[in-house]
GUFITOR-301653 format. One record per residue (C-alpha): residue in one letter; x, y, z. Coordinates in steps of 0.1 Angstrom, whole numbers, plus 5000, padded with zeros to 4 digits. Each point is the difference from the previous one (the first is absolute). Example, Ala and Ser with C-alpha at 12.3 -4.5 7.8 and 13.67 -1.06 7.14 Angstrom:
residues 2
A512349555078S501450344993
end
This chain:
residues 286
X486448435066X500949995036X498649705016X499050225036X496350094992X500550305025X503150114979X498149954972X497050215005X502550305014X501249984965X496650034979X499250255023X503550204996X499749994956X495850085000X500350354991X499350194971X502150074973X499950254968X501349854968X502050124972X499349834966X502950164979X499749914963X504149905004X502549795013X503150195003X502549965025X500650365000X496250105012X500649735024X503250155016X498450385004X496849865014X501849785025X500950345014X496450015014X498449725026X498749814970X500049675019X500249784966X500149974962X498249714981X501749964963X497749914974X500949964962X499550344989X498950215035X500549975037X498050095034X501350175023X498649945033X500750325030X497649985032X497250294997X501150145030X503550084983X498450164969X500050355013X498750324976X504050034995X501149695000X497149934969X501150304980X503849945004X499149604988X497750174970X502850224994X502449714992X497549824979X499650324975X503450054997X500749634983X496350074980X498449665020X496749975001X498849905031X496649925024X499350015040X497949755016X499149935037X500849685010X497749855029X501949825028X501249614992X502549775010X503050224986X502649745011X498449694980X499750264970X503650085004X500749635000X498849924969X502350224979X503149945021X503049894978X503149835015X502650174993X503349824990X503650074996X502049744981X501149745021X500550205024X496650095017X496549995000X497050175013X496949815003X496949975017X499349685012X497849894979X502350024971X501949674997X503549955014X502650104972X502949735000X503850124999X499750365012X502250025024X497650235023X496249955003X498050295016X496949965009X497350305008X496350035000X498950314979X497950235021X499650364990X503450055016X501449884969X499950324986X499650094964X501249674983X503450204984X501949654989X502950194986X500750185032X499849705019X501949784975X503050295001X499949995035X500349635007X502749934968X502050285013X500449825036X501149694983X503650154995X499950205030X502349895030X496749975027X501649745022X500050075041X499250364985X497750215023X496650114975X497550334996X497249914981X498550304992X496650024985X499149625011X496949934985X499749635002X503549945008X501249814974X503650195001X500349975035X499249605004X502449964966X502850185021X499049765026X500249694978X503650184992X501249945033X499750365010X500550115036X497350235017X497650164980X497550235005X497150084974X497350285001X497050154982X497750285006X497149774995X498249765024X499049784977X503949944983X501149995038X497549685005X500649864970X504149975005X499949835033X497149784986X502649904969X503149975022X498049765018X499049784972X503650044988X501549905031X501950325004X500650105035X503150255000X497450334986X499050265018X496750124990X498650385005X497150224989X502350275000X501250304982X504150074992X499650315025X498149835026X501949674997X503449935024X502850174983X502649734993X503149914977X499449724972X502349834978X497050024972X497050154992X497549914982X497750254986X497449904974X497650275001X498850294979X501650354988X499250255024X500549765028X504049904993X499650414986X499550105038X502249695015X502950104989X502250165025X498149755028X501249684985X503250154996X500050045040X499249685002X502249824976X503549845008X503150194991X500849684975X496249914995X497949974974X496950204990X497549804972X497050194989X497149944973X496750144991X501850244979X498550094961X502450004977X499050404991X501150005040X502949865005X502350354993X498050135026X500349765026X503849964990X500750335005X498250045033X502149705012X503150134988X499850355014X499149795037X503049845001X499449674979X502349884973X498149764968X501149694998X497949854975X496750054983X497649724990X497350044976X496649794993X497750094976X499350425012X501549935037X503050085014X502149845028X502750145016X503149905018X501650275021X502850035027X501150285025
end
């Protein structure tokens, strides 16, 4: 926890809000992916089930029937709780995983111990900004830069939540880079992490791809959800170097013709597809 006691009461006072909760008798990845399409703000695994956690505010009537709807149609069973403010970030804490790729990278909080011989060492602190704990998407993402050419390359990280992407560009010796989110709390979080990580070459918004300065990137990064990359298509395309490179993830498996072909017909050639368990990461070019 922050050692600022002002900075740390604005936080318990930013995560006390109430939440509804989702115990769905499952733990597919699948029901994971189309629920991520709605502002659940987390999913807890358990053994056989998982919670999903979406503030109550969020749970509109249609938002609730669309989530039901997906529920029925993989036959889970499921209940809906109220959960009374707490200390959501301490919560979100405590089931935080590093994530770690080979020798290559790791992401950790830091209270997990220091790995020894990865050659990059990332180090965030899990707030809600984290965003729905999908490993495989973020493990595709960070092995797929490994053998990308990032050096004095100028960076888009679209989708920032913590900024994981952005500060391993950084580590990469990246030029400028510029990362955004639609959410406040993501947007905080990043320039909290680049601090820790000694990263000083991001630039950070709260920002959406219409609203943020229309510039030209080497490579962008994109690790968000379906309909999102679904309705970026023809932006990042705008936005994207004449030689540069496009990565996305978030993609199910069941969406990946989809997406592909949405890419295609905007002007995108496929590079190469990585797959991880039900995800899907793709490489494109223009």
């Amino acid at each position: 926890m922050p050692t600022d006691s002002n900075r740390w009461i604005k936080e318990i006072e930013t995560t006390m809000k109430t939440y509804k909760s989702y115990t769905i008798q499952s733990t597919s990845e699948i029901i994971v992916g189309l629920l991520s399409i709605y502002p659940f703000e987390s999913f807890e695994e358990r053994d056989t089930y998982m919670i999903a956690y979406i503030p109550e505010d969020e749970l509109t009537t249609e938002v609730a029937k669309e989530v039901e709807d997906v529920l029925n149609r993989f036959e889970t069973s499921f209940t809906l709780e109220t959960i009374e403010p707490q200390n959501w970030n301490a919560l979100w804490e405590s089931s935080f995983e590093p994530v770690i790729v080979d020798d290559f990278c790791v992401v950790r909080a830091d209270f997990h111990d220091k790995m020894e011989n990865v050659e990059h060492d990332i180090i965030i602190n899990p707030k809600m900004a984290f965003g729905t704990g999908h490993h495989e998407t973020t493990y595709m993402m960070l092995s797929a830069m490994k053998n990308m050419t990032i050096v004095n390359k100028t960076i888009f990280d679209y989708g920032c939540g913590t900024g994981v992407l952005a500060m391993l560009a950084s580590k990469l010796n990246s030029a400028d880079i510029d990362a955004i989110d639609i959410e406040e709390e993501s947007y905080e979080n990043t320039l909290e992490n680049a601090q820790i990580n000694n990263v000083s070459n991001i630039n950070v918004a709260c920002a959406t791809l219409e609203t943020f300065d229309a510039k030209v990137y080497d490579i962008i990064l994109a690790n968000i959800n379906r309909n999102v990359l679904l309705n970026s298509s023809k932006e990042l395309h705008n936005r994207l170097a004449s030689d540069g490179v496009l990565l996305l993830s978030g993609i199910l498996e069941d969406d990946e013709e989809l997406v592909t072909e949405k890419y295609v017909a905007s002007g995108y050639k496929v590079e190469e597809v990585f797959s991880k368990g039900y995800w899907k990461c793709i490489r494109l070019s223009k």
